[in-house]
DSSP file (Angstrom, degrees, kcal/mol; ACC not computed):
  #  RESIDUE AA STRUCTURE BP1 BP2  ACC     N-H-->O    O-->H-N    N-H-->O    O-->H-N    TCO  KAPPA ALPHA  PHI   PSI    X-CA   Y-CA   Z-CA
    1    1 A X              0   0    0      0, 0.0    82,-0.3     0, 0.0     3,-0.2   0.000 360.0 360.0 360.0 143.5  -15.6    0.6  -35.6
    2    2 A X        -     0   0    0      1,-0.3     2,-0.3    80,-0.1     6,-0.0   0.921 360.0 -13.9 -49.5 -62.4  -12.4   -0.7  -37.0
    3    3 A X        -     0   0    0      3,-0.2    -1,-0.3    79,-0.0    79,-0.1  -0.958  60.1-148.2-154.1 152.2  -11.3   -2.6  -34.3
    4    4 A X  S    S+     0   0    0     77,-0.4    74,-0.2    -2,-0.3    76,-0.2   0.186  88.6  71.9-101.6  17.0  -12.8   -2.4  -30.5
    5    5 A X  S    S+     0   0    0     74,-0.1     2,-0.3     2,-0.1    70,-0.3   0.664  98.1  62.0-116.4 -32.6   -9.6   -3.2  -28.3
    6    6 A X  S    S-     0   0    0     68,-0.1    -3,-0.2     1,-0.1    -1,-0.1  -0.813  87.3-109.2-110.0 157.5   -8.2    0.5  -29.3
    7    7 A X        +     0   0    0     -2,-0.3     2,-0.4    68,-0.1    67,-0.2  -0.153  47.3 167.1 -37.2 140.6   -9.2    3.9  -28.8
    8    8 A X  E     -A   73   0A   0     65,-2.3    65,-1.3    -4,-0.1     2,-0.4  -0.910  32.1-141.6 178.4 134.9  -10.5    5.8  -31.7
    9    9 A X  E     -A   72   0A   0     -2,-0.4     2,-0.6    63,-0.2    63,-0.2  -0.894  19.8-176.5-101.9 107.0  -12.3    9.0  -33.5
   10   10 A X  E     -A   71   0A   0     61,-2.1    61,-1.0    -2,-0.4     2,-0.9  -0.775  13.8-147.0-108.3 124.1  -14.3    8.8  -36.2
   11   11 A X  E     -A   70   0A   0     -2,-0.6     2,-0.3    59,-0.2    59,-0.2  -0.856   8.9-158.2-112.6 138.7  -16.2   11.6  -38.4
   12   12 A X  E     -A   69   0A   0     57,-2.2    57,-0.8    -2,-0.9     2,-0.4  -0.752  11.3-161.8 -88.6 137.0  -19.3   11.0  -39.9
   13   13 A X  E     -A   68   0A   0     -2,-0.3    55,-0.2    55,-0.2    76,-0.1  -0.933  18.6-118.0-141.7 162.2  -20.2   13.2  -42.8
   14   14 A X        -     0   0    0     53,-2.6     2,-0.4    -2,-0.4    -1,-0.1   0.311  41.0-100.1 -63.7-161.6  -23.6   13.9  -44.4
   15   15 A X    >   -     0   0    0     74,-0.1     3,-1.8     1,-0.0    -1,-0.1  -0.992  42.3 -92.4-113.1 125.9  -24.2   12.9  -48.3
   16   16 A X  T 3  S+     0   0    0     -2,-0.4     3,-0.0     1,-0.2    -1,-0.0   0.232 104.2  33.1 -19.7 128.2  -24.0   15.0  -50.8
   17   17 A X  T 3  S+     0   0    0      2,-0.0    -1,-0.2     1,-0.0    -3,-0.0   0.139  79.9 125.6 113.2 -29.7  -26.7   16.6  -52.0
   18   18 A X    <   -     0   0    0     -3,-1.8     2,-0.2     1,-0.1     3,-0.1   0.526  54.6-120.4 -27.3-164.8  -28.9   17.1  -48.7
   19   19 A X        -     0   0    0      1,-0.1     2,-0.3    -3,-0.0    -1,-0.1  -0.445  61.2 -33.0-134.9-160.1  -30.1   20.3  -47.8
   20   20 A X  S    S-     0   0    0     -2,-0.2    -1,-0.1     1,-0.1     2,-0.1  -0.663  73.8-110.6 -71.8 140.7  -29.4   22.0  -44.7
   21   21 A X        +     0   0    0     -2,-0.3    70,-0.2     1,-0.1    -1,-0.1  -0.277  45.0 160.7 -39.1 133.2  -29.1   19.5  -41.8
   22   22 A X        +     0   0    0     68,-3.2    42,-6.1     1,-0.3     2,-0.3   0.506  65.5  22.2-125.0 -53.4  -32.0   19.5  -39.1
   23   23 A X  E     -BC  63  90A   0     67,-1.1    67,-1.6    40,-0.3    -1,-0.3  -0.552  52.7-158.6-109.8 156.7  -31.5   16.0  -37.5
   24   24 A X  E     -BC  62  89A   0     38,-1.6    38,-0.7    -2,-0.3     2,-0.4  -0.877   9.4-163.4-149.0 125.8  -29.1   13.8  -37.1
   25   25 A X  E     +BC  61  88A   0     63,-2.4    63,-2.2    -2,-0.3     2,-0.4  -0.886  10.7 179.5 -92.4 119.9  -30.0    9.4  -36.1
   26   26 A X  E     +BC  60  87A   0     34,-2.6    34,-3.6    -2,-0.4     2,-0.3  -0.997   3.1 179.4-123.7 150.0  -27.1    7.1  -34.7
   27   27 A X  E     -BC  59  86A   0     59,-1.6    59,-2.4    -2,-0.4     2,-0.4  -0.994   8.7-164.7-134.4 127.9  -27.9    3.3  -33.9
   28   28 A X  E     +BC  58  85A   0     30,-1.6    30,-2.6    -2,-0.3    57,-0.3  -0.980  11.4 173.7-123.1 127.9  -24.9    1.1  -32.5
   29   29 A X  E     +BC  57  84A   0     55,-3.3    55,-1.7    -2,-0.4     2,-0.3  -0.839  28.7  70.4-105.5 153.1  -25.0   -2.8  -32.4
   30   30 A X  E     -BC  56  83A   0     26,-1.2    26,-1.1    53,-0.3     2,-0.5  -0.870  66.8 -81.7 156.5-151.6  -22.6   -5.5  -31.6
   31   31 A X  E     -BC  55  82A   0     51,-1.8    51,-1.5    -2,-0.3     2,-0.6  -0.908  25.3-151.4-159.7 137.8  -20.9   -6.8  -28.5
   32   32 A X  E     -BC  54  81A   0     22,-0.9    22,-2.1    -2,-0.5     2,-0.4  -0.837  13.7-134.5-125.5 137.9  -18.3   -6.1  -26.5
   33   33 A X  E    S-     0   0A   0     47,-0.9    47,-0.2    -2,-0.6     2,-0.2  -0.516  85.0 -20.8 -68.8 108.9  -15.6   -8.0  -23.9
   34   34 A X  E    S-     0   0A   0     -2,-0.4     2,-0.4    44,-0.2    20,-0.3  -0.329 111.1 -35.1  91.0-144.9  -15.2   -6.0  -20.7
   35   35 A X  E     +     0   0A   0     -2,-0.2    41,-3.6    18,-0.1     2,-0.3  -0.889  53.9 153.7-124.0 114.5  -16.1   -2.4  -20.8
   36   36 A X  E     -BD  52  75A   0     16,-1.9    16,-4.7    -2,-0.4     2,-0.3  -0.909  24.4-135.5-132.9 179.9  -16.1    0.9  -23.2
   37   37 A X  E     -BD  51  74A   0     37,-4.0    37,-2.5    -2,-0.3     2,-0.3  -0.860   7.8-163.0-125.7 163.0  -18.0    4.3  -23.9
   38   38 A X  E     +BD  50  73A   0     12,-1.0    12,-1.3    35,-0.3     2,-0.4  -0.996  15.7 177.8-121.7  97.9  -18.9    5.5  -26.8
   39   39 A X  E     - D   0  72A   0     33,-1.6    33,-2.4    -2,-0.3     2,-0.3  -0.914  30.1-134.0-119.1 166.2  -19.9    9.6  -27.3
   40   40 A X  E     - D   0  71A   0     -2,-0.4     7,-1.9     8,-0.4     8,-1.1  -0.814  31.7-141.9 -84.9 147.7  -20.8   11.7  -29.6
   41   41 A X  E     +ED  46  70A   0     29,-1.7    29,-0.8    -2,-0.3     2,-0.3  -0.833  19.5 178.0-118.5 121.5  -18.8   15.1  -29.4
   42   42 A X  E >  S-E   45   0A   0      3,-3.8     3,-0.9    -2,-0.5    27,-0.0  -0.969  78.1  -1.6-146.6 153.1  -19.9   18.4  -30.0
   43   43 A X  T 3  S-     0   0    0     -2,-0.3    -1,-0.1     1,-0.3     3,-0.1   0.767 129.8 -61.9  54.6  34.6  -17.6   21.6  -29.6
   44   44 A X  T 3  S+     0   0    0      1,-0.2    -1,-0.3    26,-0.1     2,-0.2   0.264 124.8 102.1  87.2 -31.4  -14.6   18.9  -28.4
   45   45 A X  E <  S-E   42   0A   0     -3,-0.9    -3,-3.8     1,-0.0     2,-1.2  -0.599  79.7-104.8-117.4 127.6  -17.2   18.0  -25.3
   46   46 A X  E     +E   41   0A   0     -5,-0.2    -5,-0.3    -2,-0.2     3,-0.1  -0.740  31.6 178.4 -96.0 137.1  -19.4   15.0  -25.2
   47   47 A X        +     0   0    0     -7,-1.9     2,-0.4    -2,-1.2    -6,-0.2   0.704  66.3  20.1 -51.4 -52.5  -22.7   15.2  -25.7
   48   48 A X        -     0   0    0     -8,-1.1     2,-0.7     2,-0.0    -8,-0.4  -0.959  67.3-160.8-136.4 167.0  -24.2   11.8  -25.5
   49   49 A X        -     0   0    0     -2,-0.4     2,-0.3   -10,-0.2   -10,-0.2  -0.910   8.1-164.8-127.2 132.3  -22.6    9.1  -24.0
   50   50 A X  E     -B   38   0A   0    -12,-1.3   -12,-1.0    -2,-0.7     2,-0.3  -0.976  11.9-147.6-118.4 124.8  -23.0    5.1  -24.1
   51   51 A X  E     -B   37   0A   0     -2,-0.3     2,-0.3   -14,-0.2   -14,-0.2  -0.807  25.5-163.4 -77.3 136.8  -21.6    2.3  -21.5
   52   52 A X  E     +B   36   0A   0    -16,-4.7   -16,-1.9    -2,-0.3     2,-0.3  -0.941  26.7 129.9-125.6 114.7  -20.9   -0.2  -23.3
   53   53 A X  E     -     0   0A   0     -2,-0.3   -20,-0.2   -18,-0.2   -18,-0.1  -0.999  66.9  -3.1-143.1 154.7  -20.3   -4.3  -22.2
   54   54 A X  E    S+B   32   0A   0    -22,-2.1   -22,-0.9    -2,-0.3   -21,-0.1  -0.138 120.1   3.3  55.4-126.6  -21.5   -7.1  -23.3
   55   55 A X  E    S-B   31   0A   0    -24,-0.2     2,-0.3     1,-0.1   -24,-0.2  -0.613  80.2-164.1 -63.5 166.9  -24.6   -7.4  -26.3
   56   56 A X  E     +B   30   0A   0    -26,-1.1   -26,-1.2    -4,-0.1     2,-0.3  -0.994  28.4 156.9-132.9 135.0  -25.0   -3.7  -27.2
   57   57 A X  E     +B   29   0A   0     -2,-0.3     2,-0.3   -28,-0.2   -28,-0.2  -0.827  17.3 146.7-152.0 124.7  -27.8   -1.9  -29.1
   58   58 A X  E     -B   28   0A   0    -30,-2.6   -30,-1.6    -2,-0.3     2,-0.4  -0.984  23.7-160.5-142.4 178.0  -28.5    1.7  -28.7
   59   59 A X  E     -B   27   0A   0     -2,-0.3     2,-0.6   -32,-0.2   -32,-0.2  -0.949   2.8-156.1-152.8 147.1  -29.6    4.3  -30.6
   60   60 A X  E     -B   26   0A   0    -34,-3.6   -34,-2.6    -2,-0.4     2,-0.3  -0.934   7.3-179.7-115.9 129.8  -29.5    8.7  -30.6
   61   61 A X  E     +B   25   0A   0     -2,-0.6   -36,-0.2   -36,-0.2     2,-0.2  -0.946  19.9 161.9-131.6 140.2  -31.8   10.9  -32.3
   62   62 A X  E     -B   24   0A   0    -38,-0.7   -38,-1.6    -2,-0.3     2,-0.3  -0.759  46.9 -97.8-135.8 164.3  -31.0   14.4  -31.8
   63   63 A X  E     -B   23   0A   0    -40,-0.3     2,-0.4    -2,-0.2   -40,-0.3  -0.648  54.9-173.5 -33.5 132.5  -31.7   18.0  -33.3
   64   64 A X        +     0   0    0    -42,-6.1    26,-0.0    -2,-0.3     3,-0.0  -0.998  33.7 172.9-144.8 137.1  -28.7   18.7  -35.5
   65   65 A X        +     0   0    0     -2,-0.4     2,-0.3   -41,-0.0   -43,-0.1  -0.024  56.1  88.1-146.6  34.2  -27.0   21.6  -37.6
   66   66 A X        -     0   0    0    -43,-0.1   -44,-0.1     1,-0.1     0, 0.0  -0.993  69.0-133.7-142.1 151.2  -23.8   20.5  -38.7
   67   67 A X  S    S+     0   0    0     -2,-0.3   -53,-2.6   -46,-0.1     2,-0.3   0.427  90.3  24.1 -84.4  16.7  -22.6   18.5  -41.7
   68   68 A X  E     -A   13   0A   0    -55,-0.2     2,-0.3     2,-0.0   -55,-0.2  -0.839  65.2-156.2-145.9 169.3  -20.2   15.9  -39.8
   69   69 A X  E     -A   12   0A   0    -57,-0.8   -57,-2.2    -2,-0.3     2,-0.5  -0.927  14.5-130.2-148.7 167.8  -20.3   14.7  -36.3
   70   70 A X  E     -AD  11  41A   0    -29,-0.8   -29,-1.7    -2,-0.3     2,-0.4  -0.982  16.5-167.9-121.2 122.1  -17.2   13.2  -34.2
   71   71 A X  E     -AD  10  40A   0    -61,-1.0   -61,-2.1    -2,-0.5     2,-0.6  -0.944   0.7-169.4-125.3 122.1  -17.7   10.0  -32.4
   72   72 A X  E     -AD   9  39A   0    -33,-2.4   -33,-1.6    -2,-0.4     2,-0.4  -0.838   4.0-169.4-128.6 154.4  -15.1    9.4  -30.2
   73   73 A X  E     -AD   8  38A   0    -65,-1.3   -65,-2.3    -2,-0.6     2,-0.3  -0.984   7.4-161.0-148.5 130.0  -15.3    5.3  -28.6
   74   74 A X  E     - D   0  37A   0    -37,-2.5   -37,-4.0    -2,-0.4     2,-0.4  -0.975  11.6-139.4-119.6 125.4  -12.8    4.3  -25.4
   75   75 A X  E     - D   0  36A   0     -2,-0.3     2,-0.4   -70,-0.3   -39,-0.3  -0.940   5.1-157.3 -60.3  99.0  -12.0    1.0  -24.6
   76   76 A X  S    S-     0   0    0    -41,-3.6   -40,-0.1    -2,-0.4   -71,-0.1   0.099  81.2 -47.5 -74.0  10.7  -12.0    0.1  -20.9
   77   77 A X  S    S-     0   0    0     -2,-0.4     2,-0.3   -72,-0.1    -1,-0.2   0.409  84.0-171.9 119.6  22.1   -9.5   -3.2  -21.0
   78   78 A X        -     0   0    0    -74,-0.2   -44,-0.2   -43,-0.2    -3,-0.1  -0.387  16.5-167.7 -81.5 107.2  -11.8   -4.3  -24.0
   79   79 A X        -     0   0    0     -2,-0.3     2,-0.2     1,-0.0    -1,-0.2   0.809  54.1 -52.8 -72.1 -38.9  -10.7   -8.0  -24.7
   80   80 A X  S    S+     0   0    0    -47,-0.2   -47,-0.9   -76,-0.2     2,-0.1  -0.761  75.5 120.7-176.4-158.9  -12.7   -8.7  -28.7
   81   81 A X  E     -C   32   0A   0     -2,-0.2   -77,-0.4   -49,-0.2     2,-0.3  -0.224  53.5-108.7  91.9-178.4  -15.8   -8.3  -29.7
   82   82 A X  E     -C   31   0A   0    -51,-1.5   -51,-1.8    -2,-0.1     2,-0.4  -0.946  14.7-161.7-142.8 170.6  -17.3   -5.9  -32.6
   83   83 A X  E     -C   30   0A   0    -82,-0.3     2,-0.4    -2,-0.3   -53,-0.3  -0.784  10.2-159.5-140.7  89.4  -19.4   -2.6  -32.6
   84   84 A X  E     -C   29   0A   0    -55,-1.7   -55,-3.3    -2,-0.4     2,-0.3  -0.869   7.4-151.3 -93.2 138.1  -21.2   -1.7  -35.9
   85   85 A X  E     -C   28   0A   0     -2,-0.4     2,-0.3   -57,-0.3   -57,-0.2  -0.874  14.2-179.6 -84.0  96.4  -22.3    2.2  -36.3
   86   86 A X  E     +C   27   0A   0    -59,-2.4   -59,-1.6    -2,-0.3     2,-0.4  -0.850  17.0 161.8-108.4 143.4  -25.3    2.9  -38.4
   87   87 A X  E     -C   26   0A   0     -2,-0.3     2,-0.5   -61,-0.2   -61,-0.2  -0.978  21.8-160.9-165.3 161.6  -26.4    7.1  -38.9
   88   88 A X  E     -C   25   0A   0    -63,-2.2   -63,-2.4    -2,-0.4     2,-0.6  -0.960  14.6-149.7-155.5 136.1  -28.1    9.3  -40.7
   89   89 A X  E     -C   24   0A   0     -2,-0.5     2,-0.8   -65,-0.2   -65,-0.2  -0.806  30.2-164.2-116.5 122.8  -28.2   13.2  -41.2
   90   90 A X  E      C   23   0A   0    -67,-1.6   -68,-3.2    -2,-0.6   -67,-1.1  -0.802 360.0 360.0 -98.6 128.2  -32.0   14.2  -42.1
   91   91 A X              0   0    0     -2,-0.8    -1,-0.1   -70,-0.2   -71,-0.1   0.885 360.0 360.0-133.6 360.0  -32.8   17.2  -43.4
């Protein structure tokens, strides 16, 4: 994430050349001051959800059938800190 103090949507899109999407891996590391969530969004709605405060590591594996996904991250009064976003679309 760009910066962890603001609110913010991000779309992740496959790489070229894949086949149909089956799966989809996200793993988020880093640490954050005070409190946010982190979901992934599908149809507008989240789907999976992270509290996040202090060190962070989590990770989602899902069944997946789309070439992008929407990651939507809220800061709760979030002072610093950083959040890196690793993913992968399997197919």
């Amino acid at each position: 994430m760009t910066t962890v103090t603001k609110a913010q949507t991000t779309t992740l899109k496959r790489n070229t050349g894949h086949g149909h999407i089956h799966y989809l891996t996200i793993t988020g590391s880093g640490e954050i001051h005070r409190a946010a969530a982190i979901s992934l969004m599908e149809n507008g709605k989240p789907y999976r959800t992270e509290k996040l405060s202090g060190p962070v590591k989590f990770q989602w594996q899902t069944d997946y059938y789309s070439d992008t996904a929407d990651i939507r991250y809220e800061p709760k009064a979030v002072t610093g800190g950083n959040l890196r976003l690793e993913y992968r679309f399997k197919d």
